[in-house]
C-alpha positions as CSV (number, residue, x, y, z in Angstrom):
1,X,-0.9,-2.1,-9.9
2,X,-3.5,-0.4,-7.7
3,X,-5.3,-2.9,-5.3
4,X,-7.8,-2.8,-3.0
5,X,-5.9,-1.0,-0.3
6,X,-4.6,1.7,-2.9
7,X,-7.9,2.4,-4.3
8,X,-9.6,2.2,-0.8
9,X,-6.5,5.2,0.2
10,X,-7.7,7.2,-2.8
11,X,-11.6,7.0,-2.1
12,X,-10.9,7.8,1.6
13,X,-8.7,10.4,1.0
14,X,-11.2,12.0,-2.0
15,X,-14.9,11.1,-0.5
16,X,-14.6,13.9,2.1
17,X,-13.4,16.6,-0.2
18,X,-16.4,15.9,-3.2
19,X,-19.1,14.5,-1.6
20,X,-21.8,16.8,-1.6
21,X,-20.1,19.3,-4.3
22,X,-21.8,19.7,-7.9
23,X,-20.0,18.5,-10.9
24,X,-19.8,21.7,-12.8
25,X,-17.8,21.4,-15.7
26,X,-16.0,17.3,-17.2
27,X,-14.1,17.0,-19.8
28,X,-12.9,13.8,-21.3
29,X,-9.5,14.6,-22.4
30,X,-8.8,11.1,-24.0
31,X,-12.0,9.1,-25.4
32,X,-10.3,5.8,-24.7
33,X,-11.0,6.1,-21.0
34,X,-15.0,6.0,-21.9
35,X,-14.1,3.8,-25.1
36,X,-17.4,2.6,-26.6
37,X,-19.2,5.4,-25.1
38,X,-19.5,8.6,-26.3
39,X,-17.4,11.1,-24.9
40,X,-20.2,13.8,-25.7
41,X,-22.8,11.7,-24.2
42,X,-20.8,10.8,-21.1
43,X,-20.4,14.6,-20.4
44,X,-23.8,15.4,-20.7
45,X,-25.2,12.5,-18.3
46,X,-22.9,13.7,-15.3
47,X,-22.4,17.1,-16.0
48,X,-24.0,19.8,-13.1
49,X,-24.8,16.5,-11.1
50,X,-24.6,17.0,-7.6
51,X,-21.9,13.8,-6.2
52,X,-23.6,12.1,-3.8
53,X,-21.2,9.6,-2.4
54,X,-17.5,8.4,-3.5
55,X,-17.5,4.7,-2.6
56,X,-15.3,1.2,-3.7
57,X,-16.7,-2.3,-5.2
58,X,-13.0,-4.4,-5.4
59,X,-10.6,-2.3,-7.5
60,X,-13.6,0.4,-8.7
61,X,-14.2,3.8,-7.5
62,X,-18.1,4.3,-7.4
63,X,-19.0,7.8,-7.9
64,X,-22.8,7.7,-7.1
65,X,-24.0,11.0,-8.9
66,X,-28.0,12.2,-8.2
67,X,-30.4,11.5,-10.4
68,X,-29.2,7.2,-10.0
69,X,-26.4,8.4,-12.2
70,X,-23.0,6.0,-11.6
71,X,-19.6,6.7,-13.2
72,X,-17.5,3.6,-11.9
73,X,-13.6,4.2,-12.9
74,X,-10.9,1.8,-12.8
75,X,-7.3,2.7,-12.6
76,X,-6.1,-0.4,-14.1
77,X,-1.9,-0.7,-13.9
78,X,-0.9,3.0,-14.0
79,X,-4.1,5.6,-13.3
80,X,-4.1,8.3,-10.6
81,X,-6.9,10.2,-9.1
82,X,-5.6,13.3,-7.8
83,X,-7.1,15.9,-6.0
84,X,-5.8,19.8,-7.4
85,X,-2.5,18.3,-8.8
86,X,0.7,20.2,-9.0
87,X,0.8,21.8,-12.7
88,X,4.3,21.3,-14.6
89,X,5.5,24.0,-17.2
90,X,3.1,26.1,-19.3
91,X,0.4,24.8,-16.4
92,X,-0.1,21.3,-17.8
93,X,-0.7,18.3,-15.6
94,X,1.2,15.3,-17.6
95,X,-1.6,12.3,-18.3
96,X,-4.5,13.9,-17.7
97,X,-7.5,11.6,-19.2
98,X,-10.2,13.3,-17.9
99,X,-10.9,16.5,-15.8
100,X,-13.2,16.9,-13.3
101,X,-14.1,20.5,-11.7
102,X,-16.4,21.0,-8.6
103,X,-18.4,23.7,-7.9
104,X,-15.4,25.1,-5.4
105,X,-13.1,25.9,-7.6
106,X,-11.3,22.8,-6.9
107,X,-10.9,19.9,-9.2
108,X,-9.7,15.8,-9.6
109,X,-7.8,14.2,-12.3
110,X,-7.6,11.4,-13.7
111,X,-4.1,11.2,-14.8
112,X,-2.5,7.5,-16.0
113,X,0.8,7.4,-18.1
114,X,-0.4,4.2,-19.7
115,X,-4.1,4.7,-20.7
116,X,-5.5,1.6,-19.3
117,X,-7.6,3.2,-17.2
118,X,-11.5,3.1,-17.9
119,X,-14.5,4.9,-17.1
120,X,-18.2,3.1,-17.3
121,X,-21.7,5.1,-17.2
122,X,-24.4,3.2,-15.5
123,X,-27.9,4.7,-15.5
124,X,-29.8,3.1,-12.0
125,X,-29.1,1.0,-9.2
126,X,-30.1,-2.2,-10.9
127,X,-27.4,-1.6,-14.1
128,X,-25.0,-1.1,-11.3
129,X,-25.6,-3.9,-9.4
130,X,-25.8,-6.4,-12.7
131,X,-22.3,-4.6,-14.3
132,X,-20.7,-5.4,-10.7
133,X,-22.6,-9.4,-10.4
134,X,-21.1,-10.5,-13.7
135,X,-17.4,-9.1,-13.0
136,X,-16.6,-9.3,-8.9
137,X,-16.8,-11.9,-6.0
138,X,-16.8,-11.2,-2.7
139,X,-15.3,-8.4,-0.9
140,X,-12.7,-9.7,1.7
141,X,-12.8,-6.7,4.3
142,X,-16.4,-6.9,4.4
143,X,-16.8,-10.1,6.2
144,X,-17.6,-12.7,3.6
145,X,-14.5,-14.3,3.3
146,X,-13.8,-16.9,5.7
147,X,-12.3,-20.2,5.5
148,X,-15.3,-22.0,5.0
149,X,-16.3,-19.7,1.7
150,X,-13.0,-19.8,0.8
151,X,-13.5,-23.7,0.4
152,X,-16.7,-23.6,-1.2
153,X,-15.5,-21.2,-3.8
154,X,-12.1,-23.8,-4.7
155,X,-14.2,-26.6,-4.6
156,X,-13.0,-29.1,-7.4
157,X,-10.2,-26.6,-9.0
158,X,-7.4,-28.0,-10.1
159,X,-5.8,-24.5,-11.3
160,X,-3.0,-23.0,-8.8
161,X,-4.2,-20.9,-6.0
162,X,-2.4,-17.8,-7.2
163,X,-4.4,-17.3,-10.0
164,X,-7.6,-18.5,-8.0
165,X,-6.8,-15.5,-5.9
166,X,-6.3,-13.1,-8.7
167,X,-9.6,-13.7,-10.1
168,X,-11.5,-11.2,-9.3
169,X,-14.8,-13.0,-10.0
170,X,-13.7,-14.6,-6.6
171,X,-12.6,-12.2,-4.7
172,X,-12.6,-8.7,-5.8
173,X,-9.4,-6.4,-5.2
174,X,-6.8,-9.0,-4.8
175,X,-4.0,-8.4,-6.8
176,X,-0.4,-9.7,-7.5
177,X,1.0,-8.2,-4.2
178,X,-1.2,-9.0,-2.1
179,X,-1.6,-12.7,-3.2
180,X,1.7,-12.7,-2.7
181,X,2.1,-11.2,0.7
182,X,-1.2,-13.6,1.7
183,X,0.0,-16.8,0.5
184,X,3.3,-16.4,2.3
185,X,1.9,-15.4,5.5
186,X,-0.4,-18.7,5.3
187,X,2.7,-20.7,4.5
188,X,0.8,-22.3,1.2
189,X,3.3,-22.5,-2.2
190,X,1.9,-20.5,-5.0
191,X,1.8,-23.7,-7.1
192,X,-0.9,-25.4,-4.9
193,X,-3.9,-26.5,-6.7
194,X,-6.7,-24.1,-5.4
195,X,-9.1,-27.5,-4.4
196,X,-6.4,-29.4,-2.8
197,X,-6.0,-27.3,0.7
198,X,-7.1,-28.5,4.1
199,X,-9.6,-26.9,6.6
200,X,-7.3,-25.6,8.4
201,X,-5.6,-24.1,5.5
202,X,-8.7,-22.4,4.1
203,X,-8.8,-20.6,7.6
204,X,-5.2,-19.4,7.4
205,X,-5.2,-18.1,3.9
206,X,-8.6,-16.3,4.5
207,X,-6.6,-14.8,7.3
208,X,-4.1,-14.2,5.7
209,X,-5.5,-12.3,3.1
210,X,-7.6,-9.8,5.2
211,X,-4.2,-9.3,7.1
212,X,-2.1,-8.4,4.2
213,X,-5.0,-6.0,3.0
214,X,-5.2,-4.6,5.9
215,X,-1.6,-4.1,6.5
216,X,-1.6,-2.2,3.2
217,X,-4.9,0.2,4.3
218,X,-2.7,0.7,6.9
219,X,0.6,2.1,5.7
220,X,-1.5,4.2,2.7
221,X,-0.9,1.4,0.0
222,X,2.2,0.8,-1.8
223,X,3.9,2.7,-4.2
224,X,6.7,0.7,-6.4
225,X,5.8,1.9,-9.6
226,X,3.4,4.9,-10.9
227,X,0.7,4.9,-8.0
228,X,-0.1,7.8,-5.5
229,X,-2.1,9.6,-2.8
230,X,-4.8,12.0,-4.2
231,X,-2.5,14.5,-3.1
232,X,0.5,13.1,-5.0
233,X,2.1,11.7,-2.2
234,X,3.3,8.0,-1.8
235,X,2.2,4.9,0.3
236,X,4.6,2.8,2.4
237,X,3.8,-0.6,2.5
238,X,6.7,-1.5,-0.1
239,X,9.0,-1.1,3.0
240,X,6.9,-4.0,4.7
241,X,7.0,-6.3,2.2
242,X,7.6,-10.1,3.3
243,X,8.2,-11.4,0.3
244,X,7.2,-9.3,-3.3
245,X,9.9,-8.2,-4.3
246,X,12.7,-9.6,-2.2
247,X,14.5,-12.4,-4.8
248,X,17.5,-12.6,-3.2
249,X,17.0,-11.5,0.4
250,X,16.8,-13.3,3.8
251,X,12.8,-14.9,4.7
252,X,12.0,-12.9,7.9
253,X,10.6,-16.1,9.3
254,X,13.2,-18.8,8.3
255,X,16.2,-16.7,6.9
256,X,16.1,-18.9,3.6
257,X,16.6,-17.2,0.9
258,X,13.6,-15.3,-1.4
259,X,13.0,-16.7,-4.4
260,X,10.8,-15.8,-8.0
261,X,8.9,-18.0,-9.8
262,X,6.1,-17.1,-12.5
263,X,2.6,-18.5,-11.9
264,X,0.1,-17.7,-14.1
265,X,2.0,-15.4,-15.8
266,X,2.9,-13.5,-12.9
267,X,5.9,-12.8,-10.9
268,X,5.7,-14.4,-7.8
269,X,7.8,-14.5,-4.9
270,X,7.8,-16.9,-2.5
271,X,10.4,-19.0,0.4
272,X,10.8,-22.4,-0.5
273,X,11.0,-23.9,3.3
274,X,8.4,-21.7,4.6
275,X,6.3,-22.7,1.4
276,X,7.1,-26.0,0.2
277,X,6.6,-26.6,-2.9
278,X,3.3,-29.1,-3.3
279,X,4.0,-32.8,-4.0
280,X,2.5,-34.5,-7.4
């Protein structure tokens, strides 16, 4: 579930509280998360690193380590990063995956009920860069997507734009809210194909999307099912939804009602008269 506003909350939260400390002691609790790499070898490449910087490519957390040593994690449907977790009975904290202790006496966690969460190793810059080139598009708060990119990127697809905007070798760290929130917002039906919209339309959803990202930054992401603040706490922006998650309820804009469809294999929510539905 983590997007790009939730994983952008964690980093900004985190980055302050690591950066600069020495990575004294990691242990990887469950080898899946490093799955086909070694956990042994993993712990010996970061281990008594000093972290650098804590940074954000789409839905990955960059920890830049010296030495050009990168561990980029992924908290896929259901993974946490938290920051000195509260400890349940006999001092466990449930899910841990991996363990990560600073040279403070403080320490993160990456805790995910689900195990889909993944860690990568990347030795130098360039590995970096080519791991990120062959798996994300643009980045949508950074000032690359506009209307006009927007269009160029469509050009000639025939495939809905929902999943067009869930591909994150398009645009990196849009997810199934977010589409959601965006495509309402920029009155386009889910079922559009991707290469049919207008100029003007291009412009609206690429507005659209920053806005609903940027919403989310805003209220501290959303929290509807396992996600939270390093510190455990939750984000907000599930009480701002316009339309994910609202079957049923009144459109803000119209007063029609909500309604689901799947797209792509996705729930999506949409209003039918603020979004008609696209015509053969």
């Amino acid at each position: 579930m983590p997007e790009l506003p939730e994983v952008e909350t964690v980093r900004s939260q985190v980055a302050p509280l690591v950066e600069g400390r020495v990575l004294e002691r990691f242990e990887v609790v469950d080898p899946r998360w490093c799955w086909p790499l070694d956990p042994g070898a993993l712990t010996d490449a970061v281990t008594g690193r000093r972290i650098v910087a804590l940074a954000r490519r789409g839905k990955y957390l960059v920890l830049e380590l010296d030495g050009d040593v990168w561990l980029l994690m992924h908290l896929r449907m259901t993974g946490n990063l938290l920051y000195d977790p509260v400890r349940g009975e006999g001092g466990d904290v449930p899910y841990t995956r991996v363990v990560f202790g600073l040279d403070d006496g403080h320490e993160l966690r990456f805790c995910d009920p689900r195990r889909f969460g993944t860690g990568e190793l990347m030795l130098g810059r360039d590995a970096r860069d080519a791991f990120f080139a062959s798996r994300l598009g643009i980045e949508p708060l950074d000032g690359e997507l506009t209307g006009e990119r927007l269009r160029g990127l469509a050009r000639g697809r025939r495939a809905p734009i929902k999943p067009f905007l869930l591909d994150q070798r398009k645009i990196a760290g849009v997810g199934n809210i977010y589409a959601n929130e965006a495509l309402f917002r920029a009155r386009i039906h889910p079922l559009r194909p991707a290469g049919s919209l207008k100029r003007t339309q291009y412009d609206a959803l690429a507005t659209a999307v920053r806005d609903a990202l940027e919403a989310g930054l805003a209220a501290g992401g959303a929290s509807i099912d396992d996600f939270r603040h390093a510190d455990g706490l939750t984000g907000s922006f599930q009480d701002e939804f316009l339309v994910h998650g609202r079957e049923g309820a009144d459109c803000v804009r119209c007063g029609g009602p909500i309604r689901k469809i799947v797209v792509g294999g996705r729930g999506t929510y949409l209003c039918p008269r603020c979004q008609p539905v696209p015509r053969r």
